[in-house]
N, C-alpha and C positions, 0 to 999 in steps of 0.2 A: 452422227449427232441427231439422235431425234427427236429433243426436247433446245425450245428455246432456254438463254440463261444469260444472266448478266455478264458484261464483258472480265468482267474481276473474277468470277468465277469460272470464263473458259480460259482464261488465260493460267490460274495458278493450277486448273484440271490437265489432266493427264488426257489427252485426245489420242485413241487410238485409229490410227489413218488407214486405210486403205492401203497394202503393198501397191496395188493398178497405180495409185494416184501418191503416192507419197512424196515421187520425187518431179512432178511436173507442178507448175505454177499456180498460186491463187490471186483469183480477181476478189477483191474486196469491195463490197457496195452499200455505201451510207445511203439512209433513210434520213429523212428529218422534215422538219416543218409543222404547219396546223392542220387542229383536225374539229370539224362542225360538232355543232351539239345533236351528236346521234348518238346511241345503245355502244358500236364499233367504231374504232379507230382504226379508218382506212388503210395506215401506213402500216398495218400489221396484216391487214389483207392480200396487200400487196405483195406479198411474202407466198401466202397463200397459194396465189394468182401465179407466180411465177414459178415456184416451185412444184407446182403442181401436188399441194398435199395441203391436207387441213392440220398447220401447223399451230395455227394461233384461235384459239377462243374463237365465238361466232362476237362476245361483246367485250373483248379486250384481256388483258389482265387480271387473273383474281386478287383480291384484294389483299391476300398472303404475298403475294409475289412481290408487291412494294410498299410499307409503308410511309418511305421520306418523301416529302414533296417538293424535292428539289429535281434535278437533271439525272435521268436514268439510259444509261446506253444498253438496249436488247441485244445478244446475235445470236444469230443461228449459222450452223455450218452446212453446207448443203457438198460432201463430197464426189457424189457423182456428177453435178457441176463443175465442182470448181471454186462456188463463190461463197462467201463468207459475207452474211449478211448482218449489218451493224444497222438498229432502229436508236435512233436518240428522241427519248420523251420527257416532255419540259413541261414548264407551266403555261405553254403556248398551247397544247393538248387538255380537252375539257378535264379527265379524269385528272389530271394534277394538279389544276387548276381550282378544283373542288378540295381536294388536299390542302393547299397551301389556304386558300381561307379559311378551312376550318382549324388550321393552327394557327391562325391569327386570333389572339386576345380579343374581347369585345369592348377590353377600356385601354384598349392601344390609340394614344393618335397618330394625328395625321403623320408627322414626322415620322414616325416609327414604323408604321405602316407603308411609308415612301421606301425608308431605309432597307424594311426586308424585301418588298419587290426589286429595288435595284440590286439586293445582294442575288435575287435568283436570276435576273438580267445576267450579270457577269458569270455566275456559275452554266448559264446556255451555251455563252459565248466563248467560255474557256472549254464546255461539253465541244460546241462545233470545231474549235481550234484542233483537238484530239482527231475529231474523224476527218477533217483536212490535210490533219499529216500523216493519214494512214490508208486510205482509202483513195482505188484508181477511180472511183463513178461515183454519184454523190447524184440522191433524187430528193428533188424536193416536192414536196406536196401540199397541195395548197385546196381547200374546200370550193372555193369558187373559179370559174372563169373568168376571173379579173386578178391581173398582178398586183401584187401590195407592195407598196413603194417604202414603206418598212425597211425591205428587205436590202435596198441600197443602201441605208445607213444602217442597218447589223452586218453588213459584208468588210464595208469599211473599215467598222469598229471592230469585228475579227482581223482584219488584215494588219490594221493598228498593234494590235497585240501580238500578233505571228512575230511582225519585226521586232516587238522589245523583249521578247520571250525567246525568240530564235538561240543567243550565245547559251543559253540554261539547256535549253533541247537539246541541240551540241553535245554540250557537257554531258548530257544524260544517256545520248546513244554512241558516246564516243568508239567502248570498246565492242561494240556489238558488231557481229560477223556479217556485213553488209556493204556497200561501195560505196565509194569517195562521195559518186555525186549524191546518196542518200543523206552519209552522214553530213554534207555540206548544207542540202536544199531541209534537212529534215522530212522528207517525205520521198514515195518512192516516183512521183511522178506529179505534174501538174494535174489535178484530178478534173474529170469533165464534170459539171454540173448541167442535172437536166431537170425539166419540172413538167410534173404533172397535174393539169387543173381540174376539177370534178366540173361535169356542166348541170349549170341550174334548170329551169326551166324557163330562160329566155327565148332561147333560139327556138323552140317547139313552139313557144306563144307567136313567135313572129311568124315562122315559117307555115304555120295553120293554115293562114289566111289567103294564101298564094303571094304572097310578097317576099322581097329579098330583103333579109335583115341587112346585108350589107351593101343594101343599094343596086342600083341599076335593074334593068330589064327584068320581071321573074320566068315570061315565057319563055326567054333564050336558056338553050341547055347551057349548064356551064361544065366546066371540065370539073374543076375541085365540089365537094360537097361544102356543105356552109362549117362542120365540124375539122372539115381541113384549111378551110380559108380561115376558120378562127386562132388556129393552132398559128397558122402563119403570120397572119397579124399580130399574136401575140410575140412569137420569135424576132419580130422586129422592131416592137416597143422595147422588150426586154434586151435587147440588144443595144438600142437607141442609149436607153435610159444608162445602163453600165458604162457605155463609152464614154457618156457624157461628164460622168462621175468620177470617170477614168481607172474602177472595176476591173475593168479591160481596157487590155492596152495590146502595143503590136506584139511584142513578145509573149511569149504565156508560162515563160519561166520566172517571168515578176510578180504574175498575177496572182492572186490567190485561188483562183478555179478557171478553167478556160469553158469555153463551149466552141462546139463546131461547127466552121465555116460553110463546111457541105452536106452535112447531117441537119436531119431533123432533132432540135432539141427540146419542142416542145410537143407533149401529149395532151389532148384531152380527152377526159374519159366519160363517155356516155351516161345518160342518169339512168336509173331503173323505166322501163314502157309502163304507162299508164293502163293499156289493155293487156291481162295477162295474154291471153289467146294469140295476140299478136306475138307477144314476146316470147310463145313457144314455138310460132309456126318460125318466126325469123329464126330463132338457134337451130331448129332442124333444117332450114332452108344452108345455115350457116355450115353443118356437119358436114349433107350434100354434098355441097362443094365443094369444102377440104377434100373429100373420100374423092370425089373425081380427079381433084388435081394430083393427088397420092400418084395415080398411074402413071402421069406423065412426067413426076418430080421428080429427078437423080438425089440420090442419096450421098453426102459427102462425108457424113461424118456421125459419130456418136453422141456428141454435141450440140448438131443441127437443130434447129427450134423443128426442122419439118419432121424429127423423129419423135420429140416429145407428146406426151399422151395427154389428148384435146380432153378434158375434164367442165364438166359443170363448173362457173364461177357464181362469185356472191352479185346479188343481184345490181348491188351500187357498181362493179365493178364488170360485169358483162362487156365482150367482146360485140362491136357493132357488129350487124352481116355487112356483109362485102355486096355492094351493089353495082351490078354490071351490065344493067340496063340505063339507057342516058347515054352513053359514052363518057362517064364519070370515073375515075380512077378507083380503085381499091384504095378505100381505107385501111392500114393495118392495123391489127390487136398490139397490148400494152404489152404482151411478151413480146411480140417481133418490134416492137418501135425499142425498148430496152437493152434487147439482147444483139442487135448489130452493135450497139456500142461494148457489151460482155466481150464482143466475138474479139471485136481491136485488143483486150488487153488479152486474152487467153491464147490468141497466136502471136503475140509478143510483137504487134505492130507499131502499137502505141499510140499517141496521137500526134497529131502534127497542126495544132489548133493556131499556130503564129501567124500572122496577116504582116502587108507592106512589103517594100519593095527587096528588104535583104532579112529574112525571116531565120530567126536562130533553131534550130531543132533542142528541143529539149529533154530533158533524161528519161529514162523509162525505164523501171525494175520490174521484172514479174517475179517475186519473191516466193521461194516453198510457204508452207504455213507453220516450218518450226523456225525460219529466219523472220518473217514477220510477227509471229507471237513472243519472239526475243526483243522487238524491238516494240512491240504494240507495248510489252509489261512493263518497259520502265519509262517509257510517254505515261502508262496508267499509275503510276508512281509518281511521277513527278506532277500532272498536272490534274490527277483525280480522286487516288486514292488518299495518297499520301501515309502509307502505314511503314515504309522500307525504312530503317533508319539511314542508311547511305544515302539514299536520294532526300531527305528532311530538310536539307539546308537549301536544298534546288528549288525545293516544293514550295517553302517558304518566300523565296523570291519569286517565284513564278505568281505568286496569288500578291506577291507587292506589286507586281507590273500589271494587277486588271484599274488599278489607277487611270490610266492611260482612256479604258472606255467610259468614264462619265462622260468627254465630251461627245461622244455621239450617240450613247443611247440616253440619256437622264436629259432630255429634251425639257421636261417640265422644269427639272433644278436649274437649265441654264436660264428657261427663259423667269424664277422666280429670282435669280441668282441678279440678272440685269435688274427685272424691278426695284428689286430691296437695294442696288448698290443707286441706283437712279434718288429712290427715297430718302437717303441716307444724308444726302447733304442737305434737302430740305429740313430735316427734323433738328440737324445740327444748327442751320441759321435760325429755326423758331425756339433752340433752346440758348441761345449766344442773344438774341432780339432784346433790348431793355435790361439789359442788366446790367447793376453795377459793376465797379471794378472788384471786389470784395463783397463777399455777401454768404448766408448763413444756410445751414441744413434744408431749415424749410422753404427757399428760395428753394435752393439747389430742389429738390425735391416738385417745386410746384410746375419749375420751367422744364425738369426730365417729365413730368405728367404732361403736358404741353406738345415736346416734342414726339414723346410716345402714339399722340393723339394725330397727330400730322402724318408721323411715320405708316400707323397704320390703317391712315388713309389711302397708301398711294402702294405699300407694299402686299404682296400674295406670295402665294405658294407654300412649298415647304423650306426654304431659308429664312421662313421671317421670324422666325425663332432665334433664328443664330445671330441674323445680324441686328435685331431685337437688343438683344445680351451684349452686343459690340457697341451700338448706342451707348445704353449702361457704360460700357466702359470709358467709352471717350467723353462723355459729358465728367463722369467723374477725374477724369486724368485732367479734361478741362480745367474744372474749378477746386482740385486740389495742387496745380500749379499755379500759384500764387495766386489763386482769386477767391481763397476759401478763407474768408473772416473767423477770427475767433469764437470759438461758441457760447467762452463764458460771461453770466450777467452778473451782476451786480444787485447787490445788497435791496434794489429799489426797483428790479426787475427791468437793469436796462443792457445793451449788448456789449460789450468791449467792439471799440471801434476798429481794432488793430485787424492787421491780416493773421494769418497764424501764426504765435508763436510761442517762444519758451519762453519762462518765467526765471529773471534772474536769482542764482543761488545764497545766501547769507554772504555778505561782502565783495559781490561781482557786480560788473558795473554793465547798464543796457548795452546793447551791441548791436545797431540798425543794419550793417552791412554783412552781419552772418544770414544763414539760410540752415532754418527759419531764423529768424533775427530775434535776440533776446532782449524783451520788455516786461514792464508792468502795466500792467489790466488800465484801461482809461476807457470809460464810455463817455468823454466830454460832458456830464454833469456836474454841474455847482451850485452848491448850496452856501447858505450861513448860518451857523451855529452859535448856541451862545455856548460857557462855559460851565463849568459845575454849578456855580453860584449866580448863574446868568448876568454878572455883571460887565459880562464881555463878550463880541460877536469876532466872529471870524469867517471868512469863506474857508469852504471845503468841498475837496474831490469825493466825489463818487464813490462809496466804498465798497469794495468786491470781499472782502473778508473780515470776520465778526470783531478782532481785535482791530485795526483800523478805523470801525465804526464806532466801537465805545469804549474805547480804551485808550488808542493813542492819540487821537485826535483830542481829546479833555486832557492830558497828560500835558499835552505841548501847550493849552493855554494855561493850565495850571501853573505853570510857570511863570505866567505874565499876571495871573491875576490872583488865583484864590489861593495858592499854594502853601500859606503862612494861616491859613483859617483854619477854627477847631474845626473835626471832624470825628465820625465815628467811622471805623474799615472795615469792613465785611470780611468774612475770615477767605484766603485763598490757601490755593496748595502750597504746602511746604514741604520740599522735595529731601528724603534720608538718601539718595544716590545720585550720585550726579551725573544718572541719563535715563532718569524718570520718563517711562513709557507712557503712551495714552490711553485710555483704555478702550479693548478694541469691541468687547461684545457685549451687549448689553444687556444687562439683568431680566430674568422674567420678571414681569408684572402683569397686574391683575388687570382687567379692563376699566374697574372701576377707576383704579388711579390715571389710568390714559386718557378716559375718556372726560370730556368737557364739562364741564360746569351746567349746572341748568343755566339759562336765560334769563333776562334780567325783569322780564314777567313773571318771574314764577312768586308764589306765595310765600311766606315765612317757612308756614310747614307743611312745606308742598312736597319735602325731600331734600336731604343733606347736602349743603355746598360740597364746592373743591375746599375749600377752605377747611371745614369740617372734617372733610375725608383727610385733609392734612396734617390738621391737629390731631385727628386720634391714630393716626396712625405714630404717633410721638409715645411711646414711654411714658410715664408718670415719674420712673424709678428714679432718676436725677434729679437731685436738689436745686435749686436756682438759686440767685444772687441777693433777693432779698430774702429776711428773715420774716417767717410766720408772722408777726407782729407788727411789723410794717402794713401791711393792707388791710383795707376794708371791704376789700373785693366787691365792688362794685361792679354789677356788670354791662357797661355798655358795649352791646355789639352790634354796632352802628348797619356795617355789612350786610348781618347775619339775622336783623331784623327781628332777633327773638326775646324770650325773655330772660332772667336766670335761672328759673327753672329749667330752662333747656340745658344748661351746660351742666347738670348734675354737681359733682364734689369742686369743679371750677368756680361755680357760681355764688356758691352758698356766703351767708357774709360772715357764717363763724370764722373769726381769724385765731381759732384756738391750735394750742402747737400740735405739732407733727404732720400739719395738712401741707403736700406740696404744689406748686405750682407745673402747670405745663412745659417742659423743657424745651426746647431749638433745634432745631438740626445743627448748631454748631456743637450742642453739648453731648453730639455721637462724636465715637472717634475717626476720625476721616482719615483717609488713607496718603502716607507719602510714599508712595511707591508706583502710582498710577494715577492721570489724574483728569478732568473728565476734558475730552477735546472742545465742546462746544459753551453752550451757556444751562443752566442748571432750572431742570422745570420739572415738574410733576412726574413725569416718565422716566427721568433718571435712573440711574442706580443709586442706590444707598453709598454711603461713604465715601463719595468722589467729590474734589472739590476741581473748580478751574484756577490754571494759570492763571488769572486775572479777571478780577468783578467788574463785571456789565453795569454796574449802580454804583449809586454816590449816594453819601449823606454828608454834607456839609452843615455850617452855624454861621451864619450872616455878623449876629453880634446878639445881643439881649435883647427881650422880647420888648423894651422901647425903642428897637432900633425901629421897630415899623411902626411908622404914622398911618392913624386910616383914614386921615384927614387927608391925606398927599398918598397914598397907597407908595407901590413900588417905583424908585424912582432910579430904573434902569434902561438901558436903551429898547429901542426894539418894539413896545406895546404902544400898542393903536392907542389912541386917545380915547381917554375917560375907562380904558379898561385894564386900568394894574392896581386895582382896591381887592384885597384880601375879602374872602365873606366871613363875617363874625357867627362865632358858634360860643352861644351861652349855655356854659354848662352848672349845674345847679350842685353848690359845696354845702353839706349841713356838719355843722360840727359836732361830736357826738357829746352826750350828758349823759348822766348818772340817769335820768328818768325815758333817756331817748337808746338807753344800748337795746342792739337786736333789732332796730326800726332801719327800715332799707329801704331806699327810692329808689327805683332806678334813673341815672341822668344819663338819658340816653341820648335827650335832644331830640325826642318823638312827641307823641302826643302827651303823654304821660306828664311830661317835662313843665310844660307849657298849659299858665292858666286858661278855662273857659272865657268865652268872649263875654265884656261886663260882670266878671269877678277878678274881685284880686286876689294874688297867689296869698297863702296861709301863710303865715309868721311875715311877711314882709310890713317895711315902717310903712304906718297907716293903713292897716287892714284891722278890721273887725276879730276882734278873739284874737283865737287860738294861743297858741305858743307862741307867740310872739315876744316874750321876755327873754324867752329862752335862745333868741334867733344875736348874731352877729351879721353885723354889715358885709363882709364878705362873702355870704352865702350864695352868691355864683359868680362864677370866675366866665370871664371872658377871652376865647381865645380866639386865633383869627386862620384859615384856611382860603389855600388858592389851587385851585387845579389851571397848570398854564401848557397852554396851545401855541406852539411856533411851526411856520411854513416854512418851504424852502427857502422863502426869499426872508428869511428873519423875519415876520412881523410875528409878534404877540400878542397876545392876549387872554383873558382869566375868565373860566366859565363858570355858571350858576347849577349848570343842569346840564340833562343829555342836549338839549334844542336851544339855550339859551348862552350869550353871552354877555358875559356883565359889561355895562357902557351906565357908568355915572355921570351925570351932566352938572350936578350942583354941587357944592361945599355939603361937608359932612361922608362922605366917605360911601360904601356899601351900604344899602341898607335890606337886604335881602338876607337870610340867615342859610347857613351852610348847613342845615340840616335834609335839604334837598340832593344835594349835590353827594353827600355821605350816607344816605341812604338807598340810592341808587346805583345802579351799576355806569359810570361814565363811558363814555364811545374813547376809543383810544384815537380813531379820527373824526373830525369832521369839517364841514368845507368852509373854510377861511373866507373870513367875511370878507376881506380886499381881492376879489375876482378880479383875474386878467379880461384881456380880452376876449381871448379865445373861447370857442366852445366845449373845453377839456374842462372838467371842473377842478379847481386847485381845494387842496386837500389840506391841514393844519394839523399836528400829530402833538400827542400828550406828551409834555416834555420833562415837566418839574411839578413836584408838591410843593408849596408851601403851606408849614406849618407856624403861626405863631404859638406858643406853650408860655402862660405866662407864668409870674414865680406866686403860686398856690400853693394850697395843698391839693394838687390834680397829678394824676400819673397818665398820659397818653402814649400808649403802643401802637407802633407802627406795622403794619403789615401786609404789605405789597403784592395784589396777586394779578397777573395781566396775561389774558387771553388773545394772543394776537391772531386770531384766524376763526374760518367756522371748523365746526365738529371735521373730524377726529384732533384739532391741533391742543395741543399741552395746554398747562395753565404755567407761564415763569412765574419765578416770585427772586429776590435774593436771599444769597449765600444763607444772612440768618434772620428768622420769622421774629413776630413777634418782639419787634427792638420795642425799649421805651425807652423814649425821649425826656431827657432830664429836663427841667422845668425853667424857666426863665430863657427863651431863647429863640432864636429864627431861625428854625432849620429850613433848609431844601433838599428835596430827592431827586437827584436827576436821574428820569427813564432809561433805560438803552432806546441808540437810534435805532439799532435791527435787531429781531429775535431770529435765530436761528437753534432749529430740531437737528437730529442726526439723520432726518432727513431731506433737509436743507431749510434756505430760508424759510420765513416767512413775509411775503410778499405784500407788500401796500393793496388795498383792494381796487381792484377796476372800477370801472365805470359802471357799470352792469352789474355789482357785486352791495348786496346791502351793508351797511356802515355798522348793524348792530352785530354782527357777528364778533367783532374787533372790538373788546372791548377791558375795561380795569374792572375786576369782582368787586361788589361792596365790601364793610369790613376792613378798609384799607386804616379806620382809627378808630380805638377803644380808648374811654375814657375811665381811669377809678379815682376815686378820692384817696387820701392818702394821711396820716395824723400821726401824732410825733407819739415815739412807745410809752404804754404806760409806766407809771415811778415802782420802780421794785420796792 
């Protein structure tokens, strides 16, 4: 063989041997260990050195010969020896070393990074496992003259793995042609381990100066040189150290490598000489010598190191000269310190390395080299190559049991493994510290941030990842074992107090003792409400859903109170199948219809309301319920702040036929097949109505049933403030010399005489038409916007900032032309403050309208913005009601507005009040006159 090659490729090659040597034995000799950051790797020189041939590169391997940078076993065959040399090169060797980082990622972490070194660890160790059971000598090489204590715990953690991997070996070399005690022990012999250590340039710095590095005396001759005293003292640390480990033991059939009792087993090897001159006179003084001793040497054999031809060595590797002046022994060369040991396994002596008082002899094979490459190729099968499919199932178990060496080499994982588990109970008691029994996401969430914080204070390494994520888990298995509160709130943005659970089905009754236990929603809030027609208060629960809030809860008092009063109904769904779906997606829409209203600063004609965008998005093409003749179309749009010029063919006061009026969303056709799940606003779909209207219109009694002398006399309202505000609106009757003549009564400035004149036609005014004027000529009606808090108090506002508080006889005297031209706050803070520092809030509950019996027509039209931008504007089911004339109505608000994208939410503390607000426009006034005589 005169080229090195990997072991997989002499093994599946065809070796052709030598007839001389075919049938006599071969020594096998493992290489292994580290090698210094130089150009060559020593443990290939060694090769060199012993064999006497420039086998290997001057600077190692070319870079074709391997690219994996995992574990690579070299040999070479040397048959005129005898031995069969096996190099194992890892990522302990710089060259692979460089390898393996440069296939490291540059955005790998640490973990990752941990994980592939520990994978090339065990691929070493499973590498040296191999050349343990197969080789009789075993050298290790080491760059410095110091032992690395390493090396006891990687012996360990091979010998660990030897015994769990042994029954698979076994199996692997069962039928191979080989003896008992092989196929037993799996190897052919306990193999001797010996080492060689490079010398630095300590011992030359010491020994310069005429001192003894190792002490005592330096002018006494000593017998050993300082290179052999070192050797020696190493042989008995490294001895020391293994015992102690229990490496070695008395037996050496247990052990996983022995060394020898009476041999030298340690070498070191000289460094290159500093003066070349020196270093050539020494090698020829060296030659000398040999050629002298030549004559006097017997020749024994073919074999003999004294027949082999003395060759130039590499310079790290140079044999010292033999110095025989002193009376100091001969040092020998790293071929003769080696090959004594060759000599024991090539004449089949063996070793006999057992110590103690009853020593067992142990087995010894000297195997051909075609019984040991039968048995080398399926050990390379099973625990390296892994390509045979016979052996697959072996191979596969074999790489299960490298398990076994995390505890002895992954030093770092045990000691971050201790950290994180030490950590781990603190993080748990700072996430368990102050907590309720029951409690919510974002708890849960602030006290895992907390504990996270603690944890990675006190944990390092590469498990703090893992048990990082185990954290995580057990705080959550914590507080979703009964400590995990219900998530959902309530109508008014408050928690359900329950722990978690299910919500009972249509006629199932709560059930506290299942898991989770079935309830309904309670966040222990109570309020008092009044009724439709507010003339009755009741406490109520907290309400978590929109129908509870304005639906059943005025249902159950209508019952008790108003339930026998006119009303008008707002149209809902009326179902053609009986399992009318919801409707699940919702229509496109424009932005302009989603998006909010302007503010209630804006100018007249600053840009169209929501209101506006409402109306025209209405048809003209549907008739309405009055006839052409009926109106005078009068336009006041209180809201809308405009004139009638603005409403174009709305406006105009010709009531001549074929003109129609504005239609309703009632008078589309709405859909009984689907119908809308929530409450009905601007962003809607077209033609969906709800199961049940969020609003009320009720009728108290006739418009004398309110005195404004005694306002409303209900419960609930703070004192002096349940006076309706009077809104005078101006009736002109029409004449033969007055058609075509149009005011607007709008109840603005228009309306209302200059200060120090009287209005025209009125009794006792100067001029005008005044013959022409009837006493009726403006109708007085009465408006209240009322505010109730949670705890039922009332009362009735002027304005956005203002609330009415009458203190003497005679009633209101502020006129509602403020409060109807304005956009009103849907909240604001109730003048009965608690004590607290939370500010208590007062929410728009009911219109009252008085409408008295005129000729006036007053349309209703309800539009309330409960949020800032982007939320809808609601209105109800149908726009633009008018209210028949003689009469008290009331509008009751919804308690909650909800979008499909959930509620909407009372505003914070921190949240401005005008955002929340009812659009102007909420009443239009016309005049009205009885038709003319056909």
């Amino acid at each position: 063989m005169a080229l090195p090659m990997s072991v997989g490729g002499l093994l599946e090659s065809e070796v052709i041997e030598d007839p001389l040597y075919k049938d006599e034995g071969l020594c096998v000799l493992g290489i292994f260990g580290k090698t210094a950051m130089q150009p060559g790797s020593p443990k290939e020189f060694l090769i060199n050195t012993l064999a006497d041939k420039h086998i290997y590169h001057l600077f190692g391997l070319d870079e074709t010969d391997n690219q994996n940078s995992g574990s690579l076993i070299q040999a070479y065959y040397s048959q005129e020896n005898r031995v069969l040399y096996l190099v194992l090169t890892s990522v302990c060797d710089n060259r692979q070393l460089l390898r393996a980082c440069e296939s490291l990622s540059t955005s790998i972490g640490h973990s990752e990074a941990h994980e592939f070194w520990k994978g090339a660890d065990k691929q070493h160790c499973l590498a040296l496992l191999y050349l343990f059971s197969l080789c009789h000598v075993l050298l290790l090489v080491h760059p410095t003259c110091c032992f690395d204590v390493t090396y006891d715990r990687l012996f360990r953690a091979v010998d660990a793995l030897r015994q769990k991997a042994l029954p698979l070996l076994r199996a692997a070399i069962k039928d191979s042609n080989i003896s008992k005690e092989w196929k037993v022990n799996c190897r052919p012999c306990p193999p001797r381990l010996l080492f060689v250590f490079q010398m630095n340039g300590t011992l030359r710095s010491c020994g310069g100066n005429g001192s003894d590095p190792f002490g005592g005396n330096a002018d006494k001759p000593k017998k050993h040189s300082p290179r052999r005293r070192l050797q020696h003292a190493l042989e008995d640390q490294i001895y020391r150290i293994f015992r102690k480990s229990r490496v070695l033991t008395n037996q050496s059939s247990n052990c996983l490598f022995t060394v020898p009792a009476n041999q030298a087993f340690v070498y070191v090897v000289p460094g290159p000489e500093e003066d070349p001159v020196a270093a050539v006179l020494g090698q020829l003084r060296s030659n000398c010598a040999l050629r002298e001793n030549d004559t006097n040497t017997s020749v024994s054999g073919p074999r003999r190191y004294q027949q082999m031809r003395h060759s130039a060595r590499h310079p790290s590797f140079n044999v010292e000269s033999s110095s025989l002046s002193g009376g100091q022994l001969v040092d020998c060369s790293l071929k003769e310190f080696l090959w004594q040991h060759v000599e024991l396994v090539l004449t089949k002596k063996g070793f006999d390395d057992s110590v103690g008082r009853n020593p067992q002899p142990s087995h010894f094979e000297l195997p051909t080299y075609s019984k040991w490459a039968q048995v080398a190729y399926r050990l390379h099968q099973v625990m390296i190559a892994n390509t045979d499919e016979e052996s697959a199932e072996l191979s596969v178990k074999v790489q299960s049991q490298l398990k076994v060496l995390e505890g002895f080499l992954d030093a770092d994982a045990k000691f971050s493994e201790n950290r994180c588990q030490k950590a781990l109970p603190l993080a748990h008691s700072t996430y368990q510290s102050n907590l309720p029994h029951n409690y919510t996401t974002t708890v849960h969430k602030n006290q895992l941030t907390q504990a996270l914080r603690v944890y990675s204070q006190h944990a390092r390494g590469v498990a703090f990842q893992r048990y990082a994520l185990q954290l995580h888990e057990d705080c959550y298995k914590f507080w979703s074992n009964g400590h995990q509160l219900c998530e959902e709130r309530s109508l008014t943005d408050q928690h359900c107090v329950h722990k978690f659970h299910l919500l009972p089905q249509p006629g199932e009754k709560p059930e506290m003792d299942r898991n989770p236990p079935i309830l309904n929603h309670n966040s222990r809030g109570r309020s008092t409400s009044s009724c439709n027609c507010g003339r009755k208060q009741a406490p109520r629960e907290d309400p978590f859903v929109i129908q509870a809030a304005n639906y059943d809860f005025y249902q159950m008092l209508e019952e008790k109170c108003c339930g026998k009063l006119e009303r008008i109904d707002f149209p809902v769904f009326q179902p053609s199948t009986p399992e009318p779906a919801p409707a699940c997606e919702e229509a496109p829409r424009s932005p302009e219809v989603a998006a909010p209203v302007p503010s209630s600063g804006s100018e007249p004609g600053s840009g169209p309301s929501e209101g506006e965008k409402l109306k025209e998005s209405i048809p003209a093409s549907h008739p309405v319920s009055h006839t052409p003749g009926e109106s005078t179309s009068l336009s006041l749009a209180l809201s809308l702040g405009q004139s009638t010029d603005s409403l174009g063919p709305y406006g105009d006061g010709g009531g001549g036929e074929g003109h129609e009026k504005r239609p309703s969303l009632v008078d589309r056709q709405a859909s009984t097949v689907e119908y809308l799940p929530g409450m009905l606003h601007s962003g809607c779909p077209k033609g969906l109505l709800p199961k049940f209207s969020s609003w009320s219109l009720v009728k108290l009694g006739p418009a004398k049933a309110y005195n404004p002398h005694t306002g409303l006399e209900q419960l609930g309202f703070l004192p002096g403030s349940s006076f309706l505000l009077p809104w005078d609106v101006v009736i002109r009757s029409r004449s033969e010399e007055e058609v075509g003549l149009i005011e607007p009564l709008d109840g603005g400035p228009s309306s209302w005489p200059a200060p120090n004149k009287a209005l025209v036609g009125k009794r006792g005014s100067a001029g005008g038409l005044g013959r022409g004027r009837r006493r009726d000529d403006v109708a007085r009606a009465f408006v209240g916007f009322e505010y109730e808090d949670s705890r039922g108090r009332r009362f009735l506002s002027s304005g956005p900032d203002k609330v009415v508080k009458v203190l003497g006889p005679g009633g209101a005297k502020e006129p509602a032309t403020r409060a109807l031209n304005t956009d009103m706050p849907l909240y604001i803070p109730s003048p009965a403050q608690g004590r607290g520092l939370k500010p208590h809030y007062a929410q728009l509950a009911r219109l009252y309208i008085v409408v008295p019996d005129a000729n006036l027509e007053i349309t209703l039209n309800p539009q309330v913005q409960p949020g800032p931008p982007p939320c809808p504007v609601f209105h109800p089911e149908q726009t633009e009601l008018v209210l028949p004339p003689d009469g008290l109505w009331v509008l009751r608000f919804p308690y909650s507005y909800v979008t499909d994208r959930g509620p909407c939410y009372p505003p914070k503390d921190n949240q401005p009040l005008a955002n929340y607000k009812v659009l102007r426009g909420i009443l239009r006034a016309n005049t009205t006159s009885p038709l003319p005589p056909q």
